[in-house]
PDB file of N, CA, C and O in Angstrom:
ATOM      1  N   UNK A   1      -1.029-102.288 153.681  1.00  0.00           N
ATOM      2  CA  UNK A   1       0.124-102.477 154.548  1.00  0.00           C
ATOM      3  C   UNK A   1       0.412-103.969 154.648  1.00  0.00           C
ATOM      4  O   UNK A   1      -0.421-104.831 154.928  1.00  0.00           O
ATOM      5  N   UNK A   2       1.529-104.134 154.418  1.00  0.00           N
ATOM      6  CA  UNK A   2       1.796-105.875 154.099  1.00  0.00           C
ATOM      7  C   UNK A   2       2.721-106.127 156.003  1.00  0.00           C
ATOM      8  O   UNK A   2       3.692-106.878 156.087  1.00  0.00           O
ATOM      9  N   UNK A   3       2.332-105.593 156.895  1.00  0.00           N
ATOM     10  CA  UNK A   3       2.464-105.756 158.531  1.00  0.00           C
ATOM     11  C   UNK A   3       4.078-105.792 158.673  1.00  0.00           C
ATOM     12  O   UNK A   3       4.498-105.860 159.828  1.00  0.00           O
ATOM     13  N   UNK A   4       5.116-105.750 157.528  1.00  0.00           N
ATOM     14  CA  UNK A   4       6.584-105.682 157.730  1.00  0.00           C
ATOM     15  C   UNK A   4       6.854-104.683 158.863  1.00  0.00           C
ATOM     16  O   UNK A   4       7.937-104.874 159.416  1.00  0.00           O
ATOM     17  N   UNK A   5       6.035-103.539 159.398  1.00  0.00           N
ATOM     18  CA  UNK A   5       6.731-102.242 159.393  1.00  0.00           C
ATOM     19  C   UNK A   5       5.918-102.814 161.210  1.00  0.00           C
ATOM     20  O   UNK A   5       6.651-102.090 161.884  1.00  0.00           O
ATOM     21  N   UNK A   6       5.340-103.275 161.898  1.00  0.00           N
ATOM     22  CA  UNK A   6       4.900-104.280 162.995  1.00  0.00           C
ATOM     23  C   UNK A   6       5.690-104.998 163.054  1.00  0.00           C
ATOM     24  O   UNK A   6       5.975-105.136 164.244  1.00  0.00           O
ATOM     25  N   UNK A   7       6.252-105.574 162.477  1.00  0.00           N
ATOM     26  CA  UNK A   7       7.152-106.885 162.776  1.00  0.00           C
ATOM     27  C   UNK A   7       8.779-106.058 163.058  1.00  0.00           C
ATOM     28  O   UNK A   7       9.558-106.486 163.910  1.00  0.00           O
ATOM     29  N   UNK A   8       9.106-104.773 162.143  1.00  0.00           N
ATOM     30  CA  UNK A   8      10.257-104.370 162.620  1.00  0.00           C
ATOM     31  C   UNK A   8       9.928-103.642 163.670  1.00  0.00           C
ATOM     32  O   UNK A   8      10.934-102.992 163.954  1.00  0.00           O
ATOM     33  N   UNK A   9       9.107-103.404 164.373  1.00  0.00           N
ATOM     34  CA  UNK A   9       8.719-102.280 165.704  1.00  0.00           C
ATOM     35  C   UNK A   9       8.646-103.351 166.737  1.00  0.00           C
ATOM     36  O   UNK A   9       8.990-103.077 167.886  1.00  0.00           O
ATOM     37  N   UNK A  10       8.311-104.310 166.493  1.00  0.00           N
ATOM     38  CA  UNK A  10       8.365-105.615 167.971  1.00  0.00           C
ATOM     39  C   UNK A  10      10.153-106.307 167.847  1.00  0.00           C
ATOM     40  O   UNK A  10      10.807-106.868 168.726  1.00  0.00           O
ATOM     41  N   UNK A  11      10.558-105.965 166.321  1.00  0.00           N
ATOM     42  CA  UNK A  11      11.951-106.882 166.993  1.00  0.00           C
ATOM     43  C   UNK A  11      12.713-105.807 167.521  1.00  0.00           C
ATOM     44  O   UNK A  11      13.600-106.040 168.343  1.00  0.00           O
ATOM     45  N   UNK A  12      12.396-104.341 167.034  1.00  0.00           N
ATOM     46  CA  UNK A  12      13.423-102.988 167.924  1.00  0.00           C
ATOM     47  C   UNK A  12      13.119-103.346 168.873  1.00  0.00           C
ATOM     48  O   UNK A  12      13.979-103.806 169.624  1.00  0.00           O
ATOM     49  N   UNK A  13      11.409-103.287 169.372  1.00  0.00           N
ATOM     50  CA  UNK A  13      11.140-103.125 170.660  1.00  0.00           C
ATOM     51  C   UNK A  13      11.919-104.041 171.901  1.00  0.00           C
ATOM     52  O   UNK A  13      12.323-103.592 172.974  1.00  0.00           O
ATOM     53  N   UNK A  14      11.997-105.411 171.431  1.00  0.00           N
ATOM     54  CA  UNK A  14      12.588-106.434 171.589  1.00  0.00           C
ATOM     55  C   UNK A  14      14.196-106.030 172.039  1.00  0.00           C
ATOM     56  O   UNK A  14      14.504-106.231 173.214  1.00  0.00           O
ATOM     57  N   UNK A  15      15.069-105.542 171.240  1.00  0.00           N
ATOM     58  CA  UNK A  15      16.165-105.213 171.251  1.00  0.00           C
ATOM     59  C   UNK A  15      16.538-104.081 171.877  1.00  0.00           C
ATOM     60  O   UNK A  15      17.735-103.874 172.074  1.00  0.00           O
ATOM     61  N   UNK A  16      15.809-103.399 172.184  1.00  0.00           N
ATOM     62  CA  UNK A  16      15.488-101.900 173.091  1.00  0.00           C
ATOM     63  C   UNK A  16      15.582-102.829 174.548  1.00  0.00           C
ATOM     64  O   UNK A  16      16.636-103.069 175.138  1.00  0.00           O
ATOM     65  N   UNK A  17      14.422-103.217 174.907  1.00  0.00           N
ATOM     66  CA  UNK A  17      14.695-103.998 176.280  1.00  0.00           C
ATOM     67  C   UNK A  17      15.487-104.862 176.751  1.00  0.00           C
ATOM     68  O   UNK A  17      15.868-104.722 177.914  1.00  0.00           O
ATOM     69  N   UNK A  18      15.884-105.848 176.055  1.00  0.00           N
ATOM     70  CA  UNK A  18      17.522-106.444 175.708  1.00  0.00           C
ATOM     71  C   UNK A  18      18.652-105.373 176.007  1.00  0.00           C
ATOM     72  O   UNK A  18      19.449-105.683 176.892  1.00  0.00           O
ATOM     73  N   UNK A  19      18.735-104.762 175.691  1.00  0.00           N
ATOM     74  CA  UNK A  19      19.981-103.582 175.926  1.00  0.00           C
ATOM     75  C   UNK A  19      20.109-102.868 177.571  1.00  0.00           C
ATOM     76  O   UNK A  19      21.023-102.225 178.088  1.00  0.00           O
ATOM     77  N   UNK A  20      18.799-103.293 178.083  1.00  0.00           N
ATOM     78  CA  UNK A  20      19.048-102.173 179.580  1.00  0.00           C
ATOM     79  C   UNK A  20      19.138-103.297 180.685  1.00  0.00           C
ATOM     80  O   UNK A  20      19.872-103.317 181.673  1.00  0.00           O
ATOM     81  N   UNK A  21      17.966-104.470 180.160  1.00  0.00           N
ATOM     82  CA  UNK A  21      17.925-105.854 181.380  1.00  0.00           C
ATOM     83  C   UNK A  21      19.242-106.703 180.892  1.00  0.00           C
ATOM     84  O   UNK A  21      19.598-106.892 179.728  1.00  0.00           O
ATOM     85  N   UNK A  22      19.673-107.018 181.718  1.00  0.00           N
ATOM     86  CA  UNK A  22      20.848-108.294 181.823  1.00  0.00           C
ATOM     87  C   UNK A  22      20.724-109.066 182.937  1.00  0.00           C
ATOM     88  O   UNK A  22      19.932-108.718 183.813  1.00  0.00           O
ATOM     89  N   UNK A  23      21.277-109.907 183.033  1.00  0.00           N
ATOM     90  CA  UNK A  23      21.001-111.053 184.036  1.00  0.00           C
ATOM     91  C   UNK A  23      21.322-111.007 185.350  1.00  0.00           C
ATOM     92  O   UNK A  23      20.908-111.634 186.325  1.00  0.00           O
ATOM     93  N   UNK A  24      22.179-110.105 185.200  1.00  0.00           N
ATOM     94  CA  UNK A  24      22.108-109.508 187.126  1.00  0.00           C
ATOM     95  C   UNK A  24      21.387-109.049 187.622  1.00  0.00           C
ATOM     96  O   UNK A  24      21.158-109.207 188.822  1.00  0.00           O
ATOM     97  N   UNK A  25      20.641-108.154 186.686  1.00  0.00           N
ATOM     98  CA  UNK A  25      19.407-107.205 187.414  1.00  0.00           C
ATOM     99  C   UNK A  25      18.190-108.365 187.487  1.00  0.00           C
ATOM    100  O   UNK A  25      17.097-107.897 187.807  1.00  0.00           O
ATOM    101  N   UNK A  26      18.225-109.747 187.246  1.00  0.00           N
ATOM    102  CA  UNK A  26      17.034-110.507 187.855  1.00  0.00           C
ATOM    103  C   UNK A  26      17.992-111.555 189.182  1.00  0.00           C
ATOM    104  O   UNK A  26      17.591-112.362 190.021  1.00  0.00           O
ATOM    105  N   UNK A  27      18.716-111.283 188.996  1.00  0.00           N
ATOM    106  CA  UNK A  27      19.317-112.563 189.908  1.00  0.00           C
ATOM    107  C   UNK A  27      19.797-111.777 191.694  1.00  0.00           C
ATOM    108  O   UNK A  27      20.382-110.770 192.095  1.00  0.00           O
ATOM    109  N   UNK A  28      19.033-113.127 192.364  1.00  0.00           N
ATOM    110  CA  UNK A  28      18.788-112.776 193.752  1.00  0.00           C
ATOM    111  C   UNK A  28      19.803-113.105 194.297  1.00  0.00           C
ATOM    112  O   UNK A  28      20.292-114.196 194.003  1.00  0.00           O
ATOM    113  N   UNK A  29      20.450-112.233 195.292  1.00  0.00           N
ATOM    114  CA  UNK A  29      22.192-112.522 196.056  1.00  0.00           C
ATOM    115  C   UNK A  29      21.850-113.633 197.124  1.00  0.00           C
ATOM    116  O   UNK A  29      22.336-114.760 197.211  1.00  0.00           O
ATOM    117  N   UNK A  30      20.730-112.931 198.046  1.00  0.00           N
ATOM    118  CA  UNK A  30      20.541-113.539 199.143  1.00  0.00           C
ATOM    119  C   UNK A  30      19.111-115.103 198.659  1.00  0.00           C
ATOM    120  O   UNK A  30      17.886-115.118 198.536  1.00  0.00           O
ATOM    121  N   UNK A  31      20.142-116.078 198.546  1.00  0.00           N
ATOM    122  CA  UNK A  31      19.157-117.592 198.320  1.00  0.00           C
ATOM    123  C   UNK A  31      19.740-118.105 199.278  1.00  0.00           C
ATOM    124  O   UNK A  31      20.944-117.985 199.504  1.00  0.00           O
ATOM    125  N   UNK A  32      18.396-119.161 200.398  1.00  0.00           N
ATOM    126  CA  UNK A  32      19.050-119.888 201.371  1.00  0.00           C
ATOM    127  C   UNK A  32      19.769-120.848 200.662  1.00  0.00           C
ATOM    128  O   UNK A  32      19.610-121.358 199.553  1.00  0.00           O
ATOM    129  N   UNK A  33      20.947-121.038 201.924  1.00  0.00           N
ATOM    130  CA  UNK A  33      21.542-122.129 201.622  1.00  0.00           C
ATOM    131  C   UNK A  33      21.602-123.342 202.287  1.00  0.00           C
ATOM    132  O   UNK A  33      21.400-122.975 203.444  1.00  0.00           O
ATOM    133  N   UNK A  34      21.725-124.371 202.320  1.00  0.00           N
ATOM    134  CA  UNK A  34      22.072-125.269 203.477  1.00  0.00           C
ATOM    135  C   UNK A  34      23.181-126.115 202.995  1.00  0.00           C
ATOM    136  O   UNK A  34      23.598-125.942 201.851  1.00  0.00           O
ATOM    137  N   UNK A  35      23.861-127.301 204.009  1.00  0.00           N
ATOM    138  CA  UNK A  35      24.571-127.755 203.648  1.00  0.00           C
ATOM    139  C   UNK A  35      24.061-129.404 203.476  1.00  0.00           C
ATOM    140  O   UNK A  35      22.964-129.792 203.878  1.00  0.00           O
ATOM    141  N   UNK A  36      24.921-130.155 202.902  1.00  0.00           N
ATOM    142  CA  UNK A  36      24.119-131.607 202.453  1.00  0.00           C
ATOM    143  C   UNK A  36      24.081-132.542 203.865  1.00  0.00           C
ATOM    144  O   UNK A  36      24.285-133.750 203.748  1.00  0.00           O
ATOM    145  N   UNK A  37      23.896-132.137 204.798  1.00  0.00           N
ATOM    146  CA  UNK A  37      23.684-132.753 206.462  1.00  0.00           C
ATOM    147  C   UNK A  37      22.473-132.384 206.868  1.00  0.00           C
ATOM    148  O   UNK A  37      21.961-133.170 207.664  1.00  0.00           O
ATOM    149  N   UNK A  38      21.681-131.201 206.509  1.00  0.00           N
ATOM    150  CA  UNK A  38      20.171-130.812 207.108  1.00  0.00           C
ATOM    151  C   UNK A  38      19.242-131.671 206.841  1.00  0.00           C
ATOM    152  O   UNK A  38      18.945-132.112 205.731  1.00  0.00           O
ATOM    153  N   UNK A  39      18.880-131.862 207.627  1.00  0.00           N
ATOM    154  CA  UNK A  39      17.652-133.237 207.681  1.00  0.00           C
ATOM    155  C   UNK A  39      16.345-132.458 206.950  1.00  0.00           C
ATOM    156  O   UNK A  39      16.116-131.287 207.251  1.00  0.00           O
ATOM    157  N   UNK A  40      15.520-133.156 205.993  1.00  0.00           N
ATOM    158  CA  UNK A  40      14.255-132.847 205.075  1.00  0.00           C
ATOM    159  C   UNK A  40      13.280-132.020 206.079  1.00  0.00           C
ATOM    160  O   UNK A  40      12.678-131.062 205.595  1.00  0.00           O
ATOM    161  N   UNK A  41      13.083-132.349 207.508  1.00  0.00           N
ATOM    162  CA  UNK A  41      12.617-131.034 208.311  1.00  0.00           C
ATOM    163  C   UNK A  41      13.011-129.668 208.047  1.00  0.00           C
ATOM    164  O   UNK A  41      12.286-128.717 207.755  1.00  0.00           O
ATOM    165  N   UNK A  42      14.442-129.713 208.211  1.00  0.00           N
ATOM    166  CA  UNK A  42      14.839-128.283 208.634  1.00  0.00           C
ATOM    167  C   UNK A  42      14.804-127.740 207.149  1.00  0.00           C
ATOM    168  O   UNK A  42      14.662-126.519 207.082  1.00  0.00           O
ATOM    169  N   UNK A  43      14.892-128.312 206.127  1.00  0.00           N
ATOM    170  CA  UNK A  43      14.882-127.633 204.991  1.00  0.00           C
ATOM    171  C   UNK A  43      13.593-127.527 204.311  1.00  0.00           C
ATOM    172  O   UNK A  43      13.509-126.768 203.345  1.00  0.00           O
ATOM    173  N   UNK A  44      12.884-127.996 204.584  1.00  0.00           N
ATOM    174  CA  UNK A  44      11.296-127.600 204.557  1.00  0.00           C
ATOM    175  C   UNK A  44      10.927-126.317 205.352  1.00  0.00           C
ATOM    176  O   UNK A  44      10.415-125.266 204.965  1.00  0.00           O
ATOM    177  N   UNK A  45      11.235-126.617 206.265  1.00  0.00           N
ATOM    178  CA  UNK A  45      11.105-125.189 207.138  1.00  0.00           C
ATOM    179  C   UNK A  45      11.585-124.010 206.845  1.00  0.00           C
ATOM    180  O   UNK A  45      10.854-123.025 206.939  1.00  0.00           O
ATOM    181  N   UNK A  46      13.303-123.865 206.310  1.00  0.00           N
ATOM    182  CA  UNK A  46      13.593-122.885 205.513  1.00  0.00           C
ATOM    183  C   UNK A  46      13.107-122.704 204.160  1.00  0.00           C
ATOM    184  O   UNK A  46      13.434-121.642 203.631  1.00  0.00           O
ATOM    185  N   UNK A  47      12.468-123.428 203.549  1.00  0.00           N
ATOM    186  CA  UNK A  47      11.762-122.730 202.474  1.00  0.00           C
ATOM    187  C   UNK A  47      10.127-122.125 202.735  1.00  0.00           C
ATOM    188  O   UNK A  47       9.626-121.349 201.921  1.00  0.00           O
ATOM    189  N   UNK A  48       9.413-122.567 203.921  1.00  0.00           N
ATOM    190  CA  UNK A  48       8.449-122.002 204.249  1.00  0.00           C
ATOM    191  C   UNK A  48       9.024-120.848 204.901  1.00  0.00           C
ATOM    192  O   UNK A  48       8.615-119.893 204.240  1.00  0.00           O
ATOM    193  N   UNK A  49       9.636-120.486 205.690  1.00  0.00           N
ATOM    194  CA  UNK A  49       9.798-119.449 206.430  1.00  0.00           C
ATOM    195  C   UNK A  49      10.339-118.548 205.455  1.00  0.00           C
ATOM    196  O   UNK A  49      10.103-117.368 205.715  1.00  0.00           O
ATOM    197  N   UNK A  50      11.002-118.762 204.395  1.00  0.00           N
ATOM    198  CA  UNK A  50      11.766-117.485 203.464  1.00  0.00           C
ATOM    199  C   UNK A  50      11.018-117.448 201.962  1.00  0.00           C
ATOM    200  O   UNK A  50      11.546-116.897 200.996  1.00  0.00           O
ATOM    201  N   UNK A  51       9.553-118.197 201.897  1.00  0.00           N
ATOM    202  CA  UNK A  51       8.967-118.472 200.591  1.00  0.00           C
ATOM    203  C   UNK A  51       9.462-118.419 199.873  1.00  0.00           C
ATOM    204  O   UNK A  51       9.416-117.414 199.164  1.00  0.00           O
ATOM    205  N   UNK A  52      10.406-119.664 199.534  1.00  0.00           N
ATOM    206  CA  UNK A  52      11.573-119.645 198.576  1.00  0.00           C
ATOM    207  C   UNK A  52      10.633-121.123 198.055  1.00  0.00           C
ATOM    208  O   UNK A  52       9.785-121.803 198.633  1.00  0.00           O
ATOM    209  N   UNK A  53      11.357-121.209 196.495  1.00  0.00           N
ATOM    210  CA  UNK A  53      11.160-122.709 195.664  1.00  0.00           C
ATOM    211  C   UNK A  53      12.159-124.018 195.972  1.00  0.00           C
ATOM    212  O   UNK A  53      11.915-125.196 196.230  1.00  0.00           O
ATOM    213  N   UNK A  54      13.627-123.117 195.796  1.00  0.00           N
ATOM    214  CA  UNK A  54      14.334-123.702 195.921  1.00  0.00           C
ATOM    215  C   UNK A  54      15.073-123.806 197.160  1.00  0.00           C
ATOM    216  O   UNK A  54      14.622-123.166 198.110  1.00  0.00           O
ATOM    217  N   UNK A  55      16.455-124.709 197.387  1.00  0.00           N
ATOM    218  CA  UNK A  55      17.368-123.949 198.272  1.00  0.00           C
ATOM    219  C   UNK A  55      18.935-124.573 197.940  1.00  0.00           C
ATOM    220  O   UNK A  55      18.991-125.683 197.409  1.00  0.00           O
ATOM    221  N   UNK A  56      19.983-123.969 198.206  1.00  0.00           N
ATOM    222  CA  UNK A  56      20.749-123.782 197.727  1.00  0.00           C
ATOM    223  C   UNK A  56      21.939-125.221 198.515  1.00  0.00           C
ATOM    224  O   UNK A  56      22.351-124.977 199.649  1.00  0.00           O
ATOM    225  N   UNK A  57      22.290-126.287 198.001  1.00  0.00           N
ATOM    226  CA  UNK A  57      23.382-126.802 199.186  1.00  0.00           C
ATOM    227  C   UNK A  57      24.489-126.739 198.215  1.00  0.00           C
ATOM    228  O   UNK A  57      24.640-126.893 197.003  1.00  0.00           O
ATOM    229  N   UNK A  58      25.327-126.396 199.432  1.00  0.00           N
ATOM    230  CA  UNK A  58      26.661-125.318 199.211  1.00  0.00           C
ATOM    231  C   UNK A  58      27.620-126.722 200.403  1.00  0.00           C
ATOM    232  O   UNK A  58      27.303-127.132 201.520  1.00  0.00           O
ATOM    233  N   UNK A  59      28.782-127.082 199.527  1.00  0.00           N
ATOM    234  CA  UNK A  59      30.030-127.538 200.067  1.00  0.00           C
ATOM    235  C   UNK A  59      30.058-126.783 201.542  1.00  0.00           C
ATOM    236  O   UNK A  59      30.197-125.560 201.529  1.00  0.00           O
ATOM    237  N   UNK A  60      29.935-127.437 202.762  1.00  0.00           N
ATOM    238  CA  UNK A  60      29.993-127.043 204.287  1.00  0.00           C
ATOM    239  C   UNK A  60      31.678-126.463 204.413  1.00  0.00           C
ATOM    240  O   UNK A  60      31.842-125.573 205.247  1.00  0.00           O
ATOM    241  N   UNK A  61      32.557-126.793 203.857  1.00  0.00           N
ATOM    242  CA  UNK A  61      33.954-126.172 203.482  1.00  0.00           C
ATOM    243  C   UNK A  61      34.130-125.385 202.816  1.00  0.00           C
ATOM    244  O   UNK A  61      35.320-125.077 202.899  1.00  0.00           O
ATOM    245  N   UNK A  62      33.517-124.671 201.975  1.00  0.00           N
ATOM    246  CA  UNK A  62      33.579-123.851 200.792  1.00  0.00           C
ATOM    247  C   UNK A  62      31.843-123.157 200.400  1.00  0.00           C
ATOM    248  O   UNK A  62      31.226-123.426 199.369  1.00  0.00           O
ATOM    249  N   UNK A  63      31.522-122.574 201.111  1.00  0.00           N
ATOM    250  CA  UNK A  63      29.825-122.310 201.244  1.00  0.00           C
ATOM    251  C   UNK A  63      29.691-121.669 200.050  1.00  0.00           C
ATOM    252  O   UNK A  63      28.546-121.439 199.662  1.00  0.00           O
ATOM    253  N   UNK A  64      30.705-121.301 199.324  1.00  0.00           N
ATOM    254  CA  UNK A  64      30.974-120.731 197.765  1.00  0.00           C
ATOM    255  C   UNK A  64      30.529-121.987 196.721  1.00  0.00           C
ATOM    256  O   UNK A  64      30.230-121.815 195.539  1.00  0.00           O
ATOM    257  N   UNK A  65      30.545-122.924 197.227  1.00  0.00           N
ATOM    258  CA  UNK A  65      30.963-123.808 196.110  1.00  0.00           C
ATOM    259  C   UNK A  65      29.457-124.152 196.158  1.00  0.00           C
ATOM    260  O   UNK A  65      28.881-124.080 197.243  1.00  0.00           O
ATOM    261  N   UNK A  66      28.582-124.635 194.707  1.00  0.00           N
ATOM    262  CA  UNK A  66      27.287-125.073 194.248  1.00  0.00           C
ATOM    263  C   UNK A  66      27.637-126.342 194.675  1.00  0.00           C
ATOM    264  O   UNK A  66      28.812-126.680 194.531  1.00  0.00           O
ATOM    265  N   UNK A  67      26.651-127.300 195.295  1.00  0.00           N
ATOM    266  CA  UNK A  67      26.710-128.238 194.993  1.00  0.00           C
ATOM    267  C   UNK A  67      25.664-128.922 194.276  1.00  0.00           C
ATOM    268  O   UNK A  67      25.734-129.851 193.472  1.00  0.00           O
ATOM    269  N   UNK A  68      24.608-128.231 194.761  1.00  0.00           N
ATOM    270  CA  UNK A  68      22.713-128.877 193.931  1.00  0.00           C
ATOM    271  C   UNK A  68      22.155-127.896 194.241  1.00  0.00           C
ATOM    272  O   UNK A  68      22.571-126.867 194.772  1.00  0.00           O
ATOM    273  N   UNK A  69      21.254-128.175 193.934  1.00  0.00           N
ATOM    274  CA  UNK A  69      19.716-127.250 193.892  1.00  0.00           C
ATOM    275  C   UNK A  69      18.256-127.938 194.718  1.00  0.00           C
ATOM    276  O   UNK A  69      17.651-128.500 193.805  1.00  0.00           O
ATOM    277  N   UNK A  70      17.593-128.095 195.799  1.00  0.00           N
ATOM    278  CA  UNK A  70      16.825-129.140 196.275  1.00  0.00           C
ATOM    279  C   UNK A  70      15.732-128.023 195.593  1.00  0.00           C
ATOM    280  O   UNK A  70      15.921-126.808 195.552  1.00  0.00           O
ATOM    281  N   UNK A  71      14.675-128.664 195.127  1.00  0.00           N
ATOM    282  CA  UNK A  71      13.561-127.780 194.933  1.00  0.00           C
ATOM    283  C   UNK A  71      12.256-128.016 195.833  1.00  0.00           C
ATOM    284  O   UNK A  71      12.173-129.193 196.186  1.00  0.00           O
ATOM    285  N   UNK A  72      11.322-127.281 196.246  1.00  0.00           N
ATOM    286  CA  UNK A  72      10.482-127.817 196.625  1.00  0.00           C
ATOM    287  C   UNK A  72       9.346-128.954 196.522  1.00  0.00           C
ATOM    288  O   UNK A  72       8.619-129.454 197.380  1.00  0.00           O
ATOM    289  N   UNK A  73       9.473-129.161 195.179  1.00  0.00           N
ATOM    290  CA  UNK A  73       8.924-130.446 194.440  1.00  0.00           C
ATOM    291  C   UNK A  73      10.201-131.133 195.210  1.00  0.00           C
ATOM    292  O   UNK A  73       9.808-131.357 196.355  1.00  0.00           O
ATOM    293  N   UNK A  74      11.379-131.505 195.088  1.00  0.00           N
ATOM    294  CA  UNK A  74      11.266-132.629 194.991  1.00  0.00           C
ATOM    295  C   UNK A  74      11.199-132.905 196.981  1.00  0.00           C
ATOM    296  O   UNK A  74      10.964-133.993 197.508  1.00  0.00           O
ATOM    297  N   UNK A  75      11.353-132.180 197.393  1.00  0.00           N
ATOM    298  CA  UNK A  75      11.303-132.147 199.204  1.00  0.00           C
ATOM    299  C   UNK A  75      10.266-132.152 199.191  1.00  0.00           C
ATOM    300  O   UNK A  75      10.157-132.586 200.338  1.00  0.00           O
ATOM    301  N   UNK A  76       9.024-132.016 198.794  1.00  0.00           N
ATOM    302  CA  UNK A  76       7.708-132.554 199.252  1.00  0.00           C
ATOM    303  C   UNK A  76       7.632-133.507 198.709  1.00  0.00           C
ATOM    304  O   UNK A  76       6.855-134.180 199.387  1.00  0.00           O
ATOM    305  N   UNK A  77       8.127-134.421 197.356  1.00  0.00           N
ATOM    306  CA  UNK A  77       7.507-135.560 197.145  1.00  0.00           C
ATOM    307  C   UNK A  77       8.157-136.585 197.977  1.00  0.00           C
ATOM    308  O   UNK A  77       7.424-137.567 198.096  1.00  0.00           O
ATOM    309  N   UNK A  78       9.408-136.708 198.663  1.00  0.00           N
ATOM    310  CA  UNK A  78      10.555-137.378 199.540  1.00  0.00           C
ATOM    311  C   UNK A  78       9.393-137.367 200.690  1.00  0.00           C
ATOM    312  O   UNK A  78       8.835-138.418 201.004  1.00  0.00           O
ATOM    313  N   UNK A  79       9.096-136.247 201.236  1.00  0.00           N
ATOM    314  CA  UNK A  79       8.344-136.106 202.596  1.00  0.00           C
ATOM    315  C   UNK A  79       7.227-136.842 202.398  1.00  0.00           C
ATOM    316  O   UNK A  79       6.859-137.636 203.264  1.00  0.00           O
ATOM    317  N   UNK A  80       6.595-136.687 201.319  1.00  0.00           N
ATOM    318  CA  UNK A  80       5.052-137.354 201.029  1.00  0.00           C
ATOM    319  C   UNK A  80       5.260-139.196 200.694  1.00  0.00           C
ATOM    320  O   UNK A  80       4.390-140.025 200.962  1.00  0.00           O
ATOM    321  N   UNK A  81       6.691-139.539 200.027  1.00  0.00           N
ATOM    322  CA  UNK A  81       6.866-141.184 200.309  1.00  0.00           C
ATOM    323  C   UNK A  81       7.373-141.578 201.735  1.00  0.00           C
ATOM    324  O   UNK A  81       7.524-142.773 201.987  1.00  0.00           O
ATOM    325  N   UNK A  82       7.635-140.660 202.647  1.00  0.00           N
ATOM    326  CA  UNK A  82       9.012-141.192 203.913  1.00  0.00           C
ATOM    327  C   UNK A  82       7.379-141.428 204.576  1.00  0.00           C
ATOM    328  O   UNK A  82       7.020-142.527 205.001  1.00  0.00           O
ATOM    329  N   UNK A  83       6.591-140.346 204.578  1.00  0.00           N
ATOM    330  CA  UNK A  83       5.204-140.536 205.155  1.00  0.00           C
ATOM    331  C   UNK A  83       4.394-141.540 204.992  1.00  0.00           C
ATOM    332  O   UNK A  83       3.628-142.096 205.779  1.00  0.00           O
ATOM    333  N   UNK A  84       4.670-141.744 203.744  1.00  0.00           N
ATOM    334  CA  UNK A  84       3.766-143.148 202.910  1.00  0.00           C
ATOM    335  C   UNK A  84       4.076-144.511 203.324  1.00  0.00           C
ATOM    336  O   UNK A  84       3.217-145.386 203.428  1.00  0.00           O
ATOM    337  N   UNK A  85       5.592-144.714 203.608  1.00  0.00           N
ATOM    338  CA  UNK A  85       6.105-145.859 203.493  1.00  0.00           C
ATOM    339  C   UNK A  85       6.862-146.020 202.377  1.00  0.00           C
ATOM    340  O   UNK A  85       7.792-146.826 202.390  1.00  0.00           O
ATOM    341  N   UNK A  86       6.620-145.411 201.465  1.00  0.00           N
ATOM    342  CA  UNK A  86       7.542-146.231 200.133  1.00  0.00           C
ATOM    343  C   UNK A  86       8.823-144.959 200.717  1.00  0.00           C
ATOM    344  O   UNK A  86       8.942-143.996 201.475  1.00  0.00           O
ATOM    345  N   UNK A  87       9.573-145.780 199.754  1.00  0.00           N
ATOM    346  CA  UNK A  87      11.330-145.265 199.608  1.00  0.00           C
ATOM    347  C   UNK A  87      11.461-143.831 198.586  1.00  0.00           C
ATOM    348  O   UNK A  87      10.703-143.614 197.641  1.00  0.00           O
ATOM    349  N   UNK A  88      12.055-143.357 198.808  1.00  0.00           N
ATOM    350  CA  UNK A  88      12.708-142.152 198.159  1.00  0.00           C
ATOM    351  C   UNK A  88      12.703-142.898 197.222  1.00  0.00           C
ATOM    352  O   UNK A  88      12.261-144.042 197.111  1.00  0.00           O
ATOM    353  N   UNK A  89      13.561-141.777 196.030  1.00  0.00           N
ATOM    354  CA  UNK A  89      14.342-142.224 194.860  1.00  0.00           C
ATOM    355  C   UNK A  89      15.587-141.746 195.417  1.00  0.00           C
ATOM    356  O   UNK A  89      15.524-140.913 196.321  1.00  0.00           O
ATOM    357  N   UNK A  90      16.607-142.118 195.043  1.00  0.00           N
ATOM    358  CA  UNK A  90      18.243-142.144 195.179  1.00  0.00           C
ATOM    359  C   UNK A  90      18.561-140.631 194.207  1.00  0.00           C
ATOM    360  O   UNK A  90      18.255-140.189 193.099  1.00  0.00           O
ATOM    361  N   UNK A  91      18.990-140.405 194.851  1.00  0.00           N
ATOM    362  CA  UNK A  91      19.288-138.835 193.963  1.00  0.00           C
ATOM    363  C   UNK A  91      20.061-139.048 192.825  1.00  0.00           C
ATOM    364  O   UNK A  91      21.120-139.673 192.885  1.00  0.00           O
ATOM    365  N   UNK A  92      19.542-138.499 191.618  1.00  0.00           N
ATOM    366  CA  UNK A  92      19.785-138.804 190.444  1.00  0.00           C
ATOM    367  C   UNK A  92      19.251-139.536 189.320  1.00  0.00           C
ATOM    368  O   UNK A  92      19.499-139.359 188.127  1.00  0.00           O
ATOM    369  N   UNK A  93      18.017-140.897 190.188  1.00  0.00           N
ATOM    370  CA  UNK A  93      17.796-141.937 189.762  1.00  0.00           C
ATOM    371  C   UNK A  93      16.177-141.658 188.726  1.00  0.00           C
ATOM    372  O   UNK A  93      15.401-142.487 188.250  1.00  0.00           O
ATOM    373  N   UNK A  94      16.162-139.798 188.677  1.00  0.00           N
ATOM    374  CA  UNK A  94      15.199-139.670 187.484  1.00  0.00           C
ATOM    375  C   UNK A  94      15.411-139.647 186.358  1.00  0.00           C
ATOM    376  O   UNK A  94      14.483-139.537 185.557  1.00  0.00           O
TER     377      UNK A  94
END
């Protein structure tokens, strides 16, 4: 057996599960959101209280509208320099 007839049973298999999952059926409706005014407390707090990674800030006029993504990396490393003494980084400035 030269393993061709394995290799076409993992790319069906492959293409079998492809056909039923799509990207809605992983994607979560309800992600907190906040708006770009919540102080690094309160948004620490909403990601402990809803064990979330991320959180969502949404235009305070348009709560539709994306504006970023804060992740928990980077809100603990902000919290862990404001604590330290040293300065943030300026958003963007990675």
């Amino acid at each position: 057996m030269d393993g061709s007839a394995g290799s076409d049973l993992h790319v069906a298999g492959r293409e079998a599960i492809g056909s039923y999952l799509i990207a809605q059926d992983l994607v979560r409706v309800e992600v907190p959101r906040v708006t770009p005014d919540v102080d690094l407390r309160e948004a620490l707090t909403l990601l402990v209280a809803n064990d979330e990674d991320d959180l969502v800030v949404v235009d305070p006029h348009d709560p539709d509208r994306l504006i970023a993504i804060l992740s928990r990396h980077d809100l603990l490393r902000t919290y862990q320099k404001l604590t330290s003494g040293a300065r943030p980084e300026a958003p963007g400035s990675r």
